[in-house]
N, C-alpha and C positions, 0 to 999 in steps of 0.2 A: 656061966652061960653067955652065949652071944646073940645080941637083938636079934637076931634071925631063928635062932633057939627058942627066943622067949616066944615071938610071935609064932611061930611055927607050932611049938607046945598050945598055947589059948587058941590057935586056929584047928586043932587036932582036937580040944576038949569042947569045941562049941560044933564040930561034926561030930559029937557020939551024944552030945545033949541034944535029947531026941526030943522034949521039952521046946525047943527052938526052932522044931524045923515043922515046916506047915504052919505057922502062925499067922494069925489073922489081928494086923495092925490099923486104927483109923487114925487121921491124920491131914493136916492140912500141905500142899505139894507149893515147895518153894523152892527156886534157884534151878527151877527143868532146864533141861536142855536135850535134845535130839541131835543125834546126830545122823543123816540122810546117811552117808557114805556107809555106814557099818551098822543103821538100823536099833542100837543103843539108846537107852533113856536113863540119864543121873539126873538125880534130881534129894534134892532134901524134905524127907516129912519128917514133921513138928505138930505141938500142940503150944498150950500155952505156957507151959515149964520148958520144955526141951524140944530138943530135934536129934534127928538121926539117919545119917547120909545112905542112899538107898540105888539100885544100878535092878534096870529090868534090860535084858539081852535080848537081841532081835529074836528069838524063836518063840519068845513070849510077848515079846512087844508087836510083831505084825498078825495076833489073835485078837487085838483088841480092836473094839469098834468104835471106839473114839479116841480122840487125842487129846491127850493129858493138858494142861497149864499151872502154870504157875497161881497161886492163891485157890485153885480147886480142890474139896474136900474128899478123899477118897477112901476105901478101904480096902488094902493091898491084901493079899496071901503071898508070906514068904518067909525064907528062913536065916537067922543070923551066922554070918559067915564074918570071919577079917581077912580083909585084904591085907599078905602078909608084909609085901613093899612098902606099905608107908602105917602098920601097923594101927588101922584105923579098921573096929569094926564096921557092917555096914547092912542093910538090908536087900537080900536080892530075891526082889519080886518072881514072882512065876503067876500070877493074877490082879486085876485090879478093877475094882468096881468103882462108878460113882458114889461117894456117900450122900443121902438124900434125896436123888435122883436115879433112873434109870441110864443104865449104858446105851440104851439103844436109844431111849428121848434124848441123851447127850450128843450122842454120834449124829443124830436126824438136825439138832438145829447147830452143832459144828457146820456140817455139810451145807445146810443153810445158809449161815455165814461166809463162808468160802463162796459158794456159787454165787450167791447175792454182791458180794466182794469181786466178779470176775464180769458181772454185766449179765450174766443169764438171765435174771428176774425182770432185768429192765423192761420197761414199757415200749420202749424205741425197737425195741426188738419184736417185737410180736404182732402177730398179724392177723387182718379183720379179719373175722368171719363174715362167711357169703351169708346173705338175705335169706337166698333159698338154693338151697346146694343139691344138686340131682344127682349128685354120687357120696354116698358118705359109706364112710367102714367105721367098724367098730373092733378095739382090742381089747379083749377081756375071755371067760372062763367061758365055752358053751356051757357048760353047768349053772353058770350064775342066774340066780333069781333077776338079778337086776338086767338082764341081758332080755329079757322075758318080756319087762317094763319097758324098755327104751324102743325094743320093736314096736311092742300095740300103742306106743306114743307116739310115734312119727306117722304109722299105720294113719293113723287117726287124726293127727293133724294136717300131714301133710304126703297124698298115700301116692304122689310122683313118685317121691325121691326113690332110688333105687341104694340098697341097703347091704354092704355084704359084708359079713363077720370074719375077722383074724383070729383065731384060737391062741390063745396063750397061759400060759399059766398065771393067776394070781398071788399064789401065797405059796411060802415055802421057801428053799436056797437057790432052785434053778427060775425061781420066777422073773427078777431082775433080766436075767438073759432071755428068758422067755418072751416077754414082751418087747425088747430091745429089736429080737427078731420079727417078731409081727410087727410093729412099729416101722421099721424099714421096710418092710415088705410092702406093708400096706401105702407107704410113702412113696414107691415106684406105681402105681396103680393109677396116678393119675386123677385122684380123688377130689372133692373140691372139698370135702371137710372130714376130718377124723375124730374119734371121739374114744379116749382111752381112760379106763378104769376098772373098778368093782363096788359093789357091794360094800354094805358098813361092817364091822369084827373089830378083834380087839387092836392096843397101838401097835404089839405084834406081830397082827396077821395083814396088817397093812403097809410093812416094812418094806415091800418089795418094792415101793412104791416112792420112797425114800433112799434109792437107789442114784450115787453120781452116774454111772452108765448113762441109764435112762432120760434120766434128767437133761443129760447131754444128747441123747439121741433126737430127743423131744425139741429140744431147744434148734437141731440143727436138721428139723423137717422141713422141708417146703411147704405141705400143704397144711395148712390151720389145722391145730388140736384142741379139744375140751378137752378137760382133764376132770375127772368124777370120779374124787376116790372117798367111800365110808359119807359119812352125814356130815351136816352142815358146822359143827364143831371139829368135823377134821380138814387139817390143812398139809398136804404131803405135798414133799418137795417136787412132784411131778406137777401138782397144782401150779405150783408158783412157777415153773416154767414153761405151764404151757401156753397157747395162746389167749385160752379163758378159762376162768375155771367157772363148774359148776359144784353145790353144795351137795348133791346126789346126783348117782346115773338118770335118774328121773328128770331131774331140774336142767339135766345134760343134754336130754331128748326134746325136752321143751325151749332150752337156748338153741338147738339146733338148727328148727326145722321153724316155720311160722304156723300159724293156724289158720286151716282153708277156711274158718269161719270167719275171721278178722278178714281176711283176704277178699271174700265176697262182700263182706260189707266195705270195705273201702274201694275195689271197685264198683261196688252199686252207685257208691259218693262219687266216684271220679266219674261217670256215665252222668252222671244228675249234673255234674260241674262242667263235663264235658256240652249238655245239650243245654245247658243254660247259657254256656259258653256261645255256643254257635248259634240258638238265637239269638243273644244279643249283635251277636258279629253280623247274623245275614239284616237284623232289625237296622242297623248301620250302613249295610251294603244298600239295603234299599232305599233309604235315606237320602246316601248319598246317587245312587240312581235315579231320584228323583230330581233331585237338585240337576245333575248332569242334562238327563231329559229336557226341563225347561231351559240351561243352558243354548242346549242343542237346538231346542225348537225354535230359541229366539237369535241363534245365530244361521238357523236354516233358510237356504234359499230359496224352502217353499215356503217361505215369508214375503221375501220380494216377488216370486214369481206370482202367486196368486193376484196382488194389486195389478205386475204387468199383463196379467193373463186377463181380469176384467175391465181393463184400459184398451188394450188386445182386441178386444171383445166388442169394449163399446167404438173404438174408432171404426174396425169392421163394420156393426153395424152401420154408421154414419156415414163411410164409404158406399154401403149397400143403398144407403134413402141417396144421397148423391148421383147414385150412379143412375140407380132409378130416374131417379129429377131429371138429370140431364138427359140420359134414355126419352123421356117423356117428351121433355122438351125439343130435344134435335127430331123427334115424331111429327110433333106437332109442327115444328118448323116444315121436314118435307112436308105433314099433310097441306100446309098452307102453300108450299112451292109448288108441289105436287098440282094442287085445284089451279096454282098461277097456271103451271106448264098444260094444264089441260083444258084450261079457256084457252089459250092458245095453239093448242092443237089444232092442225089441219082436218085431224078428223069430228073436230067439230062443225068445223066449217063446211064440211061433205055433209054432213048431218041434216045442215039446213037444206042443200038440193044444190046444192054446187059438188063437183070433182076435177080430179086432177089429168092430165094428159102428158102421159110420158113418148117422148121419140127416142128409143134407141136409147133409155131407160135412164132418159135427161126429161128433166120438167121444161116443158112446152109452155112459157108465159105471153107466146105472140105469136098469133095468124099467121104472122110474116115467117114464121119459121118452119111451117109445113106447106107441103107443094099436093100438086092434085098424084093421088096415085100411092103416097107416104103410107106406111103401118103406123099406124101407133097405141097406143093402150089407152086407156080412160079407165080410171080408178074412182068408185063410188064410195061412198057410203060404208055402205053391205057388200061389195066385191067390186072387181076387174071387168072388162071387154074390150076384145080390139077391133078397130075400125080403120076400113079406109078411107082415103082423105080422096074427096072428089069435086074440084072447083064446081 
């Protein structure tokens, strides 16, 4: 017989030992290797006596929900076959489970690691949530209890906001895609806050949730996401990439929105702070208004004016007694000139029994100057008379 004989015969008697095929081997996974291009998994399981070279082919290999490595314990289904070229039996998977562990808690913190590994989780990445946000949406099940919750929680704390729900599926195969869509959707809305989850179930019925898709869709939102998936002991990988997580839809609604009762009381405080404020300020403006006041009054010129105004006052007066005095005086001088001028008056002198004699309305002081026959006047006293003159 010829190697190709021998091999060919033990590859021919270990396909009819039916013994062989569907076997369920555990074992620890060493020397993996993938290959991308053809979707391929060789790898060697071993225990602690032996090993045995083992090939899962892409139609079984891209079923599974996690990715294999090197030093992981598993438990394959498969049947012993030889490869008849290099006359080496080998095991060729068609299933493989974690040993000790679930496939799908495997897959969830692979994915973990990978996305954690590319920056999605990071902190630099994520963005505050508003104060108080006057549009928010919500993705999750109209069916969910929890959906029920986070309404009369916002209701109640803070019953602005205006509230509108994306429908999506939670749990299930199509849910990943489900929400990936309302997520986007609700992401062109213009929102100021979003808030996506469900309800607590088991690690399984929260898988959707644990979705690279989403994960990614979340991470590459504009508008701020809570992420509220199941209770405070679960942590899905939509949590970690979203903006914040909350420990339930509850705790989701309460990071959301503030509380109009905290709100009235710190503005009652900011009004207290506010009018303590501005007493003190106006107690200060008047203060200082006062001070400026006496400034002003002692630089006012109804400072000086008042002293020149009873200076003013009194010199007028003293002009007035002056003017008087002298008034009096220049009187008393006429009266005294006046009594001179009037002792001297002519008409004094007519008084006593003498008068005047005018010719031609010239004073006549000599006989010699009137002729017999003349007019002339004679001025009394008491009046006039004219007379002719008769030698």
């Amino acid at each position: 017989m010829t190697v190709t004989q021998v091999n060919r015969y033990i590859a021919f008697k270990l396909k009819e030992d039916k013994s062989l095929k569907g076997i369920i081997v555990s074992g620890e996974i060493s020397n993996f290797k993938y290959y991308a291009s053809s979707g391929h998994m060789y790898f060697t399981l071993k225990d602690n006596e032996s090993s045995i070279k083992a090939v899962m082919f892409r139609s079984y290999a891209s079923q599974l929900r996690f990715m294999p490595e090197s030093g992981m314990k598993v438990i394959v289904t498969a049947s012993v076959q030889v490869y008849e070229k290099d006359g080496v039996y080998q095991l060729y998977v068609s299933d493989m489970q974690p040993d000790g562990a679930g496939a799908l808690f495997l897959a969830c913190e692979q994915l973990k690691k990978k996305l954690s590994e590319e920056g999605i989780f990071n902190e630099e990445h994520k963005k505050p949530v508003p104060l108080m946000p006057g549009k928010i949406g919500i993705v999750t099940s109209l069916e969910a209890t929890a959906l029920q919750d986070m309404l009369r929680i916002i209701s109640e704390r803070f019953p602005i906001a205006e509230v509108t729900v994306f429908p999506a599926l939670v749990q299930g195969a199509g849910a990943p895609a489900s929400l990936c869509r309302a997520v986007k959707y609700a992401d062109s809305k213009e929102l100021d806050l979003l808030i996506c989850g469900r309800g607590g179930g088991s690690f399984e019925d929260l898988m959707a949730f644990n979705d690279e898709e989403l994960a990614r869709c979340i991470y590459s939102c504009k508008t701020p996401i809570i992420s509220a998936v199941g209770h405070e002991t679960d942590t899905s990988v939509s949590d970690l990439a979203a903006d914040l997580r909350a420990p339930t839809p509850s705790a989701a609604a309460e990071k959301a929105v503030p509380d109009r009762k905290n709100l009235l009381g710190a503005l009652n405080n900011l009004q207290k702070v506010m009018e303590n404020a501005m007493f003190s300020k106006l107690d200060e403006k008047y203060g200082r208004l006062d001070v400026l006041a006496k400034r002003l009054e002692a630089a006012s010129p109804s400072g000086k004016i008042l002293p020149a105004k009873e200076k003013l006052s009194s010199l007028q007066k003293r002009l007035n007694d002056l003017y008087k005095m002298s008034l009096n005086r220049f009187a008393a001088e006429i009266g005294e000139k006046a009594a001179r001028l009037d002792s001297l008056s002519p008409l004094k002198t007519l008084g006593r029994g003498f008068s005047l004699v005018y010719k031609d309305e010239k004073l006549i002081n000599s006989a010699k100057k009137v002729s017999s026959g003349d007019e002339v006047k004679i001025v009394f006293a008491d009046g006039s008379v004219t007379a002719e003159i008769k030698a």
